[in-house]
ZAMARGU-4260 file (C-alpha; in steps of 0.2 Angstrom, whole numbers, plus 5000, padded with zeros to 4 digits):
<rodrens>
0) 4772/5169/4798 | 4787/5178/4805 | 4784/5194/4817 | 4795/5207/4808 | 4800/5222/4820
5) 4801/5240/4810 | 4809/5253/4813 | 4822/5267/4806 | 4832/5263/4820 | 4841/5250/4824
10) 4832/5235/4833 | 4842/5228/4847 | 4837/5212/4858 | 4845/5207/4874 | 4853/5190/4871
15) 4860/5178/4888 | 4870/5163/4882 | 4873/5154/4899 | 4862/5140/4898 | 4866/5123/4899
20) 4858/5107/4903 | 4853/5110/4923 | 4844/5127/4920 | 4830/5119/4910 | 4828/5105/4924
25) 4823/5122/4933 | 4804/5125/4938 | 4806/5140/4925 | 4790/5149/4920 | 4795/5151/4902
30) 4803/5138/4892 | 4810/5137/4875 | 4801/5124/4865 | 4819/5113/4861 | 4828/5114/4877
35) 4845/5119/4872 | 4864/5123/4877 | 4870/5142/4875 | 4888/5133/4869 | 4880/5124/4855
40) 4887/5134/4840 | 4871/5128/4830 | 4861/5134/4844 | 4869/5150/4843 | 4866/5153/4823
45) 4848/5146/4826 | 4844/5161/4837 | 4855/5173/4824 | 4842/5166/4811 | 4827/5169/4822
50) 4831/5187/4826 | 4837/5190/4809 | 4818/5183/4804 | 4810/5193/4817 | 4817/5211/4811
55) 4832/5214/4824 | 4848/5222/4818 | 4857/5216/4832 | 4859/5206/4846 | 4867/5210/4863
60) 4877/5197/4872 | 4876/5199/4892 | 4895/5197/4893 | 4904/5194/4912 | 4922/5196/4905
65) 4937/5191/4894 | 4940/5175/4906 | 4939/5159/4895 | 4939/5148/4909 | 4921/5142/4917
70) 4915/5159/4909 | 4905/5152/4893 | 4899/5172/4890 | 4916/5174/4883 | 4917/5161/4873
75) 4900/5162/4865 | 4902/5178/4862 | 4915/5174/4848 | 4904/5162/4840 | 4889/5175/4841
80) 4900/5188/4831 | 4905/5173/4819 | 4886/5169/4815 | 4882/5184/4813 | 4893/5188/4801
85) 4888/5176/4791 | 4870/5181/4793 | 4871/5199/4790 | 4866/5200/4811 | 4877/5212/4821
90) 4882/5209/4840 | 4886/5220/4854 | 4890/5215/4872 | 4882/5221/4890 | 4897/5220/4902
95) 4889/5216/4918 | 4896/5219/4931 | 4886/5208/4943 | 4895/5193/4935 | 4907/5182/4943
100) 4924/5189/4933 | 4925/5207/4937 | 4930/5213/4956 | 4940/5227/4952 | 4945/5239/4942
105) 4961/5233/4934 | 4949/5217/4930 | 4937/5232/4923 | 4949/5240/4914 | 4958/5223/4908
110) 4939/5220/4902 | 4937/5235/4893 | 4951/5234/4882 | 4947/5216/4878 | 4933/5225/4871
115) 4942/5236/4862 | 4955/5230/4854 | 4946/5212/4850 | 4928/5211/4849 | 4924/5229/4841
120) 4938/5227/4827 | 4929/5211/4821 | 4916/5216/4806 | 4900/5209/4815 | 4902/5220/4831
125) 4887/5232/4829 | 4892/5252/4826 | 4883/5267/4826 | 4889/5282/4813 | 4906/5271/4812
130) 4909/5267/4831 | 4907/5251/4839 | 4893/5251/4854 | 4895/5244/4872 | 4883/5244/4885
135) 4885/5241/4904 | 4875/5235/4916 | 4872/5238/4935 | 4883/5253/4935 | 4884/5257/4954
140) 4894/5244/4955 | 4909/5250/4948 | 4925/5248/4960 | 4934/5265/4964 | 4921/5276/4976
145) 4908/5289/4967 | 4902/5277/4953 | 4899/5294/4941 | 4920/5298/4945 | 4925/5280/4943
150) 4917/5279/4927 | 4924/5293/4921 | 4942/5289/4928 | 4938/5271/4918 | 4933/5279/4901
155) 4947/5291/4903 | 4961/5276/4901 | 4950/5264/4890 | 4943/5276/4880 | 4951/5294/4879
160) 4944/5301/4862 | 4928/5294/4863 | 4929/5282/4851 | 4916/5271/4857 | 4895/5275/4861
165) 4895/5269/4880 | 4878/5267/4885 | 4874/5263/4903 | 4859/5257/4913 | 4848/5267/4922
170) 4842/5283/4921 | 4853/5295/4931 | 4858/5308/4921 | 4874/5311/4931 | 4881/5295/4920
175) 4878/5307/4904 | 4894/5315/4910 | 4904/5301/4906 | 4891/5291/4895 | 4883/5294/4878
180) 4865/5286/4883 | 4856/5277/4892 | 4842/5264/4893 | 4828/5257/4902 | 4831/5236/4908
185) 4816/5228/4916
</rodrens>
């Protein structure tokens, strides 16, 4: 029998799809029972199903850029949205900045409206009272001096009129200046 999460809010599950065949040759104290590739598109709408089984609304793609190139977030991300869509799932992305695409803040900003004007158009891409949700991860790493100013500097080109719910790691509330939430990752 299926687990079923419940909850009037939405149900969101933190989703990594940069495995391939070397990570479970790893000594990994967790692994999936069928061993699998994160660019399989059937491995992709298998875990759309399961969390789609197990109650969650959505599922939230740790995302290091727009890069195509040795940068399989990207590209998995683009099948996520299409499997969901056809699942009834929704997808977000985390944009992380400790991956291996994003080392300034043109990059950033580049990223950003990737974001925007792609990936939150598409009908899949989760949104909250109309407006498409992003969430960031290890925010002190923003280029550009104080990470609160940078931020704000960032948002204020990407996304002027706030038409986006930015939610950022941690638990400073000097980031609810620039941010509309936060949350916990552990």
């Amino acid at each position: 029998p299926a687990v079923e999460a419940q909850s009037e809010r939405p149900v969101l599950a933190f989703y990594y799809a940069w495995f391939d065949a070397n990570t479970w040759a790893l000594p990994l104290p967790d692994q999936p029972r069928a061993p699998y590739l994160s660019t399989d598109p059937i491995a992709i709408e298998a875990h759309v199903l399961m969390a789609k089984d197990a109650g969650i609304d959505a599922l939230v793609l740790d995302w290091y850029g727009p890069q195509v190139e040795n940068n399989q977030t990207e590209t998995n991300f683009r099948v996520l949205l299409e499997k969901a869509a056809v699942h009834g799932l929704k997808a977000s992305l985390t944009v992380d900045l400790a991956g291996p695409f994003i080392h300034d803040v043109n990059d950033l900003t580049h990223a950003l409206l990737v974001v925007r004007d792609q990936h939150a158009p598409h009908a899949a891409f989760l949104r909250i009272e109309g407006k498409p949700v992003v969430f960031f991860a290890d925010m002190q790493r923003v280029p550009g001096g104080s990470p609160v100013e940078a931020w704000r500097a960032i948002r204020d080109r990407v996304d002027p009129d706030r038409q986006t719910w930015w939610i950022a790691e941690g638990l400073d509330p000097a980031y609810l200046s620039v941010f509309d939430g936060l949350y916990v990752y552990k």
